[in-house]
C-alpha positions as CSV (number, residue, x, y, z in Angstrom):
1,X,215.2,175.4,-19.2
2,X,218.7,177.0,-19.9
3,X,219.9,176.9,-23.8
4,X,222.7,177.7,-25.6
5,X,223.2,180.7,-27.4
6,X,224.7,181.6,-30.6
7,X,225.6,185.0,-29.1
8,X,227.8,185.0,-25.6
9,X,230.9,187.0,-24.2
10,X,232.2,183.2,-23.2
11,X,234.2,182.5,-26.2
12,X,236.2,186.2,-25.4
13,X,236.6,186.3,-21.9
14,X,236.2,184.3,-18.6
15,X,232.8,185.7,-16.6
16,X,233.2,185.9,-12.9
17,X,229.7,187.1,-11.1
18,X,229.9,188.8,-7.7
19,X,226.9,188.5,-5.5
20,X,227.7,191.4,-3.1
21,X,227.0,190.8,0.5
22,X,222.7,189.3,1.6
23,X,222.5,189.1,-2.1
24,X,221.9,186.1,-4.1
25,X,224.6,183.4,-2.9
26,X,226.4,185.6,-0.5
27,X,226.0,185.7,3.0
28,X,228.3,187.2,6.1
29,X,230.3,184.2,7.5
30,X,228.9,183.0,10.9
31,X,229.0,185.4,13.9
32,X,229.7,188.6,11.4
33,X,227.1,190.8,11.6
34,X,225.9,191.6,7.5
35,X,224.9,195.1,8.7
36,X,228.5,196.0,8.6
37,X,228.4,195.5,4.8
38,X,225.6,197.0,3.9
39,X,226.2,201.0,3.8
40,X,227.1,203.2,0.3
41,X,231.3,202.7,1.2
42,X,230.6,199.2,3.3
43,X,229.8,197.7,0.3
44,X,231.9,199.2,-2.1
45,X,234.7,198.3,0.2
46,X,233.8,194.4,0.5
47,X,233.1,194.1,-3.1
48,X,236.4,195.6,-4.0
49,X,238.8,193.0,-2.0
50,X,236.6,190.8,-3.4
51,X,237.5,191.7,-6.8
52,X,240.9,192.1,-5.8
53,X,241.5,188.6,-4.1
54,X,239.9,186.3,-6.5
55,X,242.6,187.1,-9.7
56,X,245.0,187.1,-6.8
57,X,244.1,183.7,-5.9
58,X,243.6,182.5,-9.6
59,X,247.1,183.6,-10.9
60,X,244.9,186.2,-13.1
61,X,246.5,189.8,-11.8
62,X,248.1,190.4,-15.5
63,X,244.9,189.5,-17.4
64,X,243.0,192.3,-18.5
65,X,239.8,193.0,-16.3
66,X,236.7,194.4,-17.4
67,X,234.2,195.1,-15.2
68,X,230.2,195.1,-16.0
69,X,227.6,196.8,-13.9
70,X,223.4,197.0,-14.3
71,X,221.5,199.4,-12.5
72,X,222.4,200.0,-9.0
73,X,225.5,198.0,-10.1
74,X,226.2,200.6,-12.1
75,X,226.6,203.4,-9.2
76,X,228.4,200.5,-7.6
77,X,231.0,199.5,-10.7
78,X,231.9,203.6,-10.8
79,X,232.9,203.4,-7.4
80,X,234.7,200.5,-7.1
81,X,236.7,201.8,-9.9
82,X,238.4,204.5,-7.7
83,X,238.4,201.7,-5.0
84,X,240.7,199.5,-6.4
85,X,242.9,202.0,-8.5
86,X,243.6,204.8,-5.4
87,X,243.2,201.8,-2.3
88,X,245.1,198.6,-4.1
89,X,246.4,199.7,-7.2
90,X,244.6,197.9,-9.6
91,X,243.7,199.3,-12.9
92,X,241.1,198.2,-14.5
93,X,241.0,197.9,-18.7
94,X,237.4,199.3,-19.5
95,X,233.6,199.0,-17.8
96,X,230.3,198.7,-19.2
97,X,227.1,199.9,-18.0
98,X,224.4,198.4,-18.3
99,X,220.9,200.3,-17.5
100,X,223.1,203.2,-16.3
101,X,222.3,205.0,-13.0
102,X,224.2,207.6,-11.7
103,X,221.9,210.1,-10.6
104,X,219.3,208.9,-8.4
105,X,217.8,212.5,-9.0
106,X,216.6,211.3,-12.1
107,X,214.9,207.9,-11.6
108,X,213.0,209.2,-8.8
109,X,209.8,212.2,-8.3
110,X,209.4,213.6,-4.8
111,X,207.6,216.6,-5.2
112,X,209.9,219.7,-6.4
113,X,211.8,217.7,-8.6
114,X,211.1,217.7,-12.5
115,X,213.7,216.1,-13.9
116,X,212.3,212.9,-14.1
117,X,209.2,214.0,-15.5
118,X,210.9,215.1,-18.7
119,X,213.5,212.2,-19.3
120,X,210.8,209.7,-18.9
121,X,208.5,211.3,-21.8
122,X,210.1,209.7,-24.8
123,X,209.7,206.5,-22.7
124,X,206.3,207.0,-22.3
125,X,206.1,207.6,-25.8
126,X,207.6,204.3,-26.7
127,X,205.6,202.8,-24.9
128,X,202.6,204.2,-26.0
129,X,203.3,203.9,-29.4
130,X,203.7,199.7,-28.9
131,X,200.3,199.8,-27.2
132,X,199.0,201.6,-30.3
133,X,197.9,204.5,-27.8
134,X,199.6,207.3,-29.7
135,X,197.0,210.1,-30.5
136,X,196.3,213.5,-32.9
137,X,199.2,214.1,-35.1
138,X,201.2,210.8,-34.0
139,X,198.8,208.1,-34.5
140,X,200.0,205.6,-36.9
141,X,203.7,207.2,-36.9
142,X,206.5,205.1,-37.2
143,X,208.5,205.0,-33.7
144,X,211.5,206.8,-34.7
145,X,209.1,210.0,-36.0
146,X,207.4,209.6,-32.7
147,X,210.3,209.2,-30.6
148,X,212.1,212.4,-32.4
149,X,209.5,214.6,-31.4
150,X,208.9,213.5,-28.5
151,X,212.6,214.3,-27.4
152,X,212.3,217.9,-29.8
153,X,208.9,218.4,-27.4
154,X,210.7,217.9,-24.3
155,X,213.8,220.2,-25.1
156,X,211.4,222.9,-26.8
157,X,208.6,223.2,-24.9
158,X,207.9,220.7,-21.8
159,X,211.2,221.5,-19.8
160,X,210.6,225.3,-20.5
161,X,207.8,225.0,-19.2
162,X,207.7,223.0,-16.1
163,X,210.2,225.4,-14.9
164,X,207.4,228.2,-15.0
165,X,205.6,226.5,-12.1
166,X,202.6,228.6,-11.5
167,X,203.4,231.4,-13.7
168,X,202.3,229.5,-16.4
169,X,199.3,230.8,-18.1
170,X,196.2,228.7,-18.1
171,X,195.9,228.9,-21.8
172,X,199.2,227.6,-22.6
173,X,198.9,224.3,-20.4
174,X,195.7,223.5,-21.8
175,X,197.8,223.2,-25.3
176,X,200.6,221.6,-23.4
177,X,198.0,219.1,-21.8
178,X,197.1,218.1,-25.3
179,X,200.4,217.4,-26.8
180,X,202.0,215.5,-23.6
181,X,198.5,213.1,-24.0
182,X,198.9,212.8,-27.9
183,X,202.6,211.6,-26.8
184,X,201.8,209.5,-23.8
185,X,198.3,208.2,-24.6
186,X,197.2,209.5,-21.4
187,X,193.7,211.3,-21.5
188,X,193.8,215.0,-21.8
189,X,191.7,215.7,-18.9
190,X,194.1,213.4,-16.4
191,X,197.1,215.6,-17.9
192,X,195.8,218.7,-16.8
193,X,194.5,217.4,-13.5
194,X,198.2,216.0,-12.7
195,X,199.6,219.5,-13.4
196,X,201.3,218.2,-17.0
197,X,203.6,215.3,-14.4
198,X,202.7,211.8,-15.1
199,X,205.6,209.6,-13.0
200,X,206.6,206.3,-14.1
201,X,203.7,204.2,-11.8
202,X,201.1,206.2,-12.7
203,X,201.7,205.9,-16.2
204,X,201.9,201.5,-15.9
205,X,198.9,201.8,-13.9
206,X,196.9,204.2,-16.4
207,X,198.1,203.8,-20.1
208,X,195.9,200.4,-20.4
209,X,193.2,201.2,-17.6
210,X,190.2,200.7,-20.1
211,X,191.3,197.2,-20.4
212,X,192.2,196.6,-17.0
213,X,196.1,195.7,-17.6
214,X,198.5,197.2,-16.6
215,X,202.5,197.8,-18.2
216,X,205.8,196.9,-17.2
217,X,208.1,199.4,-15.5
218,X,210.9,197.8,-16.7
219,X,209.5,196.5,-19.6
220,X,206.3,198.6,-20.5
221,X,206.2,196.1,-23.8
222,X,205.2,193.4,-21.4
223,X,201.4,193.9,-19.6
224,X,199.6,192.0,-16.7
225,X,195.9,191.7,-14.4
226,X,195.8,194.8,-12.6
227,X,195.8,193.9,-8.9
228,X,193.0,196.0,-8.3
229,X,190.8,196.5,-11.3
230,X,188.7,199.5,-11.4
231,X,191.1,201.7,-9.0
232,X,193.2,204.2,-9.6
233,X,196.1,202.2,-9.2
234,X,198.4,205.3,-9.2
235,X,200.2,204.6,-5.9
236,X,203.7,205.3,-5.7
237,X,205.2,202.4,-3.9
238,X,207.5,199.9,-6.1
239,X,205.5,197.2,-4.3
240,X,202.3,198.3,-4.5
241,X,203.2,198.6,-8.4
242,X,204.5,195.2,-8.6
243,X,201.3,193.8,-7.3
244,X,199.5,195.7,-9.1
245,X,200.4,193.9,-12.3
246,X,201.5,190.4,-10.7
247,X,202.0,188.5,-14.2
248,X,205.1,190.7,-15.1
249,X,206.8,188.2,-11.9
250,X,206.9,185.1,-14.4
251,X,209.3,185.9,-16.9
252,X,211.5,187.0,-13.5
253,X,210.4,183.7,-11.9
254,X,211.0,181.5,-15.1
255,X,214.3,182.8,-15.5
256,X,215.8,182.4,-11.6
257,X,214.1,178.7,-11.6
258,X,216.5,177.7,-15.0
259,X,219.3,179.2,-13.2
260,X,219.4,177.9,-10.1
261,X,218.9,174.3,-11.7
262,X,221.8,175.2,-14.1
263,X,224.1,176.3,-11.2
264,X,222.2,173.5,-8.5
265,X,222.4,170.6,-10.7
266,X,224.0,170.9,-14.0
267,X,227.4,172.7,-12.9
268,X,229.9,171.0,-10.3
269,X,230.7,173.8,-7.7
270,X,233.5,173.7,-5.0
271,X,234.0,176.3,-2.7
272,X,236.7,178.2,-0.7
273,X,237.0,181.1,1.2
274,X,240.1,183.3,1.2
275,X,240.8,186.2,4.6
276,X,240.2,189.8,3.6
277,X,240.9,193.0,5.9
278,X,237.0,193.0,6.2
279,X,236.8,189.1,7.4
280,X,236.2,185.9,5.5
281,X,235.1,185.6,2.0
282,X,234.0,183.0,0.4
283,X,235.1,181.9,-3.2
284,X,233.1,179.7,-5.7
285,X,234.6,177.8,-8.6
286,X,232.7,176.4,-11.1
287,X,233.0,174.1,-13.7
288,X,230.8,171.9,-16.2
């Protein structure tokens, strides 16, 4: 079900949600081919007469506009900044950025790249420490001590030495091993063997293996039925790591169900579309 909440930007500001183009609500209008919106500029385009034409249409070009972007939305929201100040002239008063990603470089680990390895660590530690998996020197720590050194670790040590590659002596990766599986409460052994690099599905897969449950990515607080109990479960695909911990769907699921009946059934919605140099858009108002 959808509840109030005590704690809401409503009571500031008016809220206007985009659903870019095949996303959510939004669809290409009839005939229009969607692949035409669905490249890096395609989109940033669409979205940006978009968010020019609506407070044109709505009398609303003197308010102030803010605009807020999560994850991809955040590469998006940077973009679209530019967009409408250099294309249309329209300046926007502030953004916020919500899960930030602006360096796909760092969210992702194709071979060769080891940046991700060492700005996921504290993560890893976080999560760790929830799941009371912490070990030697950390366990029972309070998460701030443990999150402090597992950043100091990374700046000190880890990053200096992932950049050694090879050259680095046996001897001091054994030690290495032992601190990154203290940190991450992944075994010592399985550290070594990975070369000290434990990406983000591995680590969901592994950190509760002995109790066959695996953790949230996005979420490693949250824990499910591994999909295949008993396996390594260490494959990189996002949807083989979905499956793998199916369960982690139902808050997701829960959530889009009270939605849809809040938008479907509670709120009275009229639409319009309004002409764009990129073809017709359409334009939802909605009111309770």
């Amino acid at each position: 079900m959808v509840a109030s909440v005590r704690v809401a930007w409503l009571d500031e500001t008016d809220l206007v949600f985009i659903d870019p183009r095949s996303t959510g609500y939004s669809r290409a209008a009839p005939g229009a081919d969607a692949r035409q919106f669905h490249g890096f500029n395609e989109d940033i385009a669409s979205v940006g007469d978009f968010i020019r034409l609506y407070p044109t249409r709505q009398q609303r070009r003197s308010s102030p506009k803010f605009l807020v972007g999560e994850s991809y939305g955040t590469t998006r929201a940077s973009a679209l900044g530019d967009y409408l100040q250099d294309r249309d002239g329209l300046d926007l008063n502030g953004m916020a950025l919500v899960s930030s990603l602006m360096n796909f470089a760092t969210a992702r680990f194709p071979q060769g790249n080891d940046l991700p390895f060492l700005l996921f660590l504290p993560t890893y530690t976080a999560g760790a420490w929830y799941h009371r998996k912490l070990g030697g020197a950390f366990t029972g720590v309070d998460l701030r001590t443990a999150l402090r050194a597992a950043e100091k670790f990374v700046q000190e040590k880890y990053a200096p030495a992932l950049r050694r590659g090879d050259a680095l002596p046996a001897a001091e990766k054994a030690v290495l091993a032992k601190e990154v599986a203290a940190l991450t409460g992944m075994p010592e052994a399985f550290v070594l063997q990975r070369n000290l690099r434990i990406d983000i599905f591995t680590y969901t897969s592994k950190l509760l293996e002995d109790k066959d449950r695996s953790v949230g990515r996005y979420d490693c607080r949250l824990t499910g039925i591994r999909y295949q109990p008993g396996t390594s479960g260490a494959g990189r695909s996002s949807t083989r790591a979905s499956r793998s911990c199916w369960v982690l769907t139902r808050p997701v699921l829960t959530t889009t169900a009270a939605v849809n009946s809040s938008m479907r059934v509670t709120c009275l919605t009229t639409r319009s579309r309004v002409k764009s140099s990129r073809g017709t858009i359409p334009m939802f108002r909605t009111s309770t």
